[in-house]
N, C-alpha and C positions, 0 to 999 in steps of 0.2 A: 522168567521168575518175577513175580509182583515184589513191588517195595516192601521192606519186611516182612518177606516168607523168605524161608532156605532150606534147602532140601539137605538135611543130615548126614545124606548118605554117601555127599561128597568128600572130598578127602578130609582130615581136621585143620582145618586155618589154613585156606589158602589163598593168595594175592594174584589176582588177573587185571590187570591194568588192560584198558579197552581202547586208548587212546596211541593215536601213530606218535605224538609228539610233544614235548612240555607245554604247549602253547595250544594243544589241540583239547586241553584237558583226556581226562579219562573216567572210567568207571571201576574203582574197587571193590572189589566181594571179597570176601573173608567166609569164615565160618560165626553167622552171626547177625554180619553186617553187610551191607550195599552199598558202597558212598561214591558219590558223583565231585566231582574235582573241576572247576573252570578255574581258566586264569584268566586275569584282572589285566594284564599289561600285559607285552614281550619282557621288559625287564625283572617281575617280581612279582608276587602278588595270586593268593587263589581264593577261589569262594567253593567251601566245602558244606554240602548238603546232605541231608539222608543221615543224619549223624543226631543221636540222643543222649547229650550230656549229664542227664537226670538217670539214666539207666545206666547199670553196673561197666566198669571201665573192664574190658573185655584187652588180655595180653595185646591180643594180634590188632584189636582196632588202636591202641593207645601207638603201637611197631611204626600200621601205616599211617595216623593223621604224624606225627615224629616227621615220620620219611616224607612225604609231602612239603613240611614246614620246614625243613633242611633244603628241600630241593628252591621252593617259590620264596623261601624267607618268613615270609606272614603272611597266614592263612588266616578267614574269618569263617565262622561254622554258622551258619546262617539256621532261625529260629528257635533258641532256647528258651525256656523257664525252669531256672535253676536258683535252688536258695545259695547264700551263704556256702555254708555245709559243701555244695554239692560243685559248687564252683573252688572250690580249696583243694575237694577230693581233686578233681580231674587236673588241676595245676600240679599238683601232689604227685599225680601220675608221671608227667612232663618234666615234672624237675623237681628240685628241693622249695619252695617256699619262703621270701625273706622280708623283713620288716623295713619299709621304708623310713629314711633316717627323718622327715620334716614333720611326717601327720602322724595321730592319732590312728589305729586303725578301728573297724565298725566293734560295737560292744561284741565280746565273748569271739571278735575274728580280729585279732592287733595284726596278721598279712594281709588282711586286706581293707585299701582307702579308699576314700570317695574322690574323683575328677570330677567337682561339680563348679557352674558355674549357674550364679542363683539369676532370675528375671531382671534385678536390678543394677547386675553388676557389669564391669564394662570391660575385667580382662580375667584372659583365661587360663587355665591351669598349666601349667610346660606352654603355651603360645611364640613358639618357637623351636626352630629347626634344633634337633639336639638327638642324641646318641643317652640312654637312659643312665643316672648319677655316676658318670665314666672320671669323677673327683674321688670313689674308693679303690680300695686296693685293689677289689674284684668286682667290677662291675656285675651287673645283672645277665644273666645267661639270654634271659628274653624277660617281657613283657602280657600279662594278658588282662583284656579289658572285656567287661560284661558292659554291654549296654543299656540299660535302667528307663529312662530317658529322656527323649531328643525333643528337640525344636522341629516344627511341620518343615523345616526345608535348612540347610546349612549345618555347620557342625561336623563336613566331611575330615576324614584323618590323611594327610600326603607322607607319604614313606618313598623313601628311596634306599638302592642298592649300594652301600658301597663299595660291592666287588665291581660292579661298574664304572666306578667313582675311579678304582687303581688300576683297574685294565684300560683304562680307556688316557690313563696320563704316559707323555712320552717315557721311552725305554730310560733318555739321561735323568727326567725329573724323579723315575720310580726307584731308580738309584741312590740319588742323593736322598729320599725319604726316609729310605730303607733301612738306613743307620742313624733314625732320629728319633728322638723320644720327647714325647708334650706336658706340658703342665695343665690339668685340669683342674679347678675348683668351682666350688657349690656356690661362693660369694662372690660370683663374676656376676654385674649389675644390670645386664642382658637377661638371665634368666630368673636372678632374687627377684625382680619386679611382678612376674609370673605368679608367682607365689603367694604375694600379700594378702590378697582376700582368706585364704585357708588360713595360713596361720593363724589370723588373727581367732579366727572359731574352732580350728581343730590342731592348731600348732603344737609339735612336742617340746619345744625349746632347746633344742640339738642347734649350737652354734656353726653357720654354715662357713665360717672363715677358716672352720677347725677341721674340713673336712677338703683334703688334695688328694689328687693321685697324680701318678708320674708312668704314663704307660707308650707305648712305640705307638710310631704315626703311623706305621705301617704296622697292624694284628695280622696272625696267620690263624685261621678258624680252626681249636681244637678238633674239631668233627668233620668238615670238609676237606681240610688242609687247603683253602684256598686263602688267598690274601687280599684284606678288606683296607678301605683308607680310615682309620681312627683317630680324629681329632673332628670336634664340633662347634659350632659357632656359639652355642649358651655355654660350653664349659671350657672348652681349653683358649688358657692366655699368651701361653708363651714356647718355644721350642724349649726343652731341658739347657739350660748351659747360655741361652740366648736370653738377651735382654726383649722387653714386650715391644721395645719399639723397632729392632732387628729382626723379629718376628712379624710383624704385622704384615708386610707386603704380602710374604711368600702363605703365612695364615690364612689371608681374605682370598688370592685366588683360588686355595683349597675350597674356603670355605661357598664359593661362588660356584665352583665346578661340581662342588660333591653334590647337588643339587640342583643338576639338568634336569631338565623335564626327559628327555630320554632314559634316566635311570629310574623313572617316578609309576609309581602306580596309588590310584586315588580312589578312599574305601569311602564309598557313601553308606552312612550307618543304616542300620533298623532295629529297632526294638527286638531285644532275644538275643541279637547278636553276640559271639563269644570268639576276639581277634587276639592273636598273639602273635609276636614278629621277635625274629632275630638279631638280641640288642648287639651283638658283636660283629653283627655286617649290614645295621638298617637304621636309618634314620627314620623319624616321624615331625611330622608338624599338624600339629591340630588346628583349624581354621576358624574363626573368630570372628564369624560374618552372621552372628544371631541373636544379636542386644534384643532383649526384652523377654527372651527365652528362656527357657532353665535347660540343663542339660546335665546328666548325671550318668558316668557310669562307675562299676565296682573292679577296681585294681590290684592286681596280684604280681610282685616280681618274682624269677626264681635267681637263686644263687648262680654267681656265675662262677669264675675262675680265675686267675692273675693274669694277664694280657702278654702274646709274647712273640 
């Protein structure tokens, strides 16, 4: 069967994965669609192809790219040209849509902001390892970012797992985690620095001192039922009940491990690109190796849940 042609007379929507193994990728066909799945890493990560986000979001295709991005975490759909409009529609599909508390969003779309950093400027939007505004009640379900864009080389995105982050700590540390809860806020001086250049042009003026959460170091993933490590180096200060400096030891090894290069898989961008990842079991860190460049893409969170 050629790339978009399908023979109708197959059964209606059905899913045949072509591959032996998660790591081996596979081949999805649906009724509709054809898409090709590689992965990025052994620990996370897939690049999904064959996929047109500008054409009508089809039940069974929105089923499988879902089940995919459950499975690798954060998937990147490699060659879009999608407006505004049409990048809302297909997050819309994926989840609920939520307004981020710092920026501005684009005229006539308030979900969705610009991650730009201009030719001139010297840092960069979140430039740093962090788990998405996990300072609200309900943090973000996930993340998804349109690529607009890039500088000729650098600008790559590093994501890690952290269900690798809690499998991989011993049995007595995942215990004593296991009954602990973090303080996170938006005015910890690691990440506000991140930030400056936006405010200053497209700031909401949402006070970030005013905005905590208090969620378990240890989340169980509403949908997988697996168990992710949740606490991040831009937001959380302190263990609940713990003062920051009784915290600090036990904090920085966290925050040291949860970001093995074994748990990492690393998205080198392209124009068109459309990536979203699993704010509730994945860190990211944007890389900041492209002074003189601009780089811009269009950002979308969805609604997540209370942490538990």
């Amino acid at each position: 069967m050629a790339s978009g042609q399908f023979d109708h007379c197959d059964l209606p929507y059905i899913s045949k994965p072509k591959g032996k193994s998660r790591l081996e990728g596979r081949i999805i066909e649906g009724w509709g669609f054809l898409m090709k799945v590689t992965a990025l890493a052994p620990a996370m990560g897939a690049e999904v192809t064959n996929v047109d986000l500008s054409a009508a979001h089809d039940d069974g295709l929105i089923a499988e790219l879902r089940a995919v991005w459950l499975e690798y975490q954060m998937i990147v759909i490699r060659g879009q040209d999608i407006t505004p409009a049409k990048q809302l529609a297909f997050a819309s599909a994926i989840g609920e849509p939520d307004i981020y508390p710092f920026l501005t969003g684009l005229d006539g779309f308030p979900m969705i902001t610009e991650v730009l950093k201009k030719e001139n400027e010297k840092v960069n939007f979140g430039g740093i390892w962090h788990s998405d505004t996990t300072y609200q009640k309900c943090p973000p379900m996930a993340t998804l970012l349109y690529a607009k864009e890039l500088p000729p080389l650098g600008g790559d995105t590093l994501f890690a797992s952290q269900y690798d982050a809690y499998d991989q700590l011993s049995d007595s540390l995942r215990a004593v985690l296991d009954g602990l809860c973090a303080v996170n806020a938006a005015g910890k001086k690691r990440v506000a620095s991140t930030r400056s250049e936006r405010l200053k042009d497209s700031g909401s003026g949402v006070d970030p001192d005013a905005l905590v959460g208090i969620h378990p170091v240890v989340r169980t993933h509403p949908e997988t039922g697996r168990k992710a490590l949740f606490v991040n180096a831009a937001h959380t200060v302190a263990f609940d009940g713990w003062s920051e400096e009784e915290s600090r030891g036990l904090l920085d090894y966290l925050f040291t491990h949860q970001i093995s290069p074994e748990f990492q898989c690393r998205l080198r961008w392209q124009v068109g690109d459309v990536a979203f990842w699993d704010n509730r079991c994945v860190q990211h860190y944007p890389l900041n190796d492209y002074h003189g460049y601009r780089r811009l893409l269009h950002r979308i969170t969805l609604k997540g849940d209370v942490p538990f």
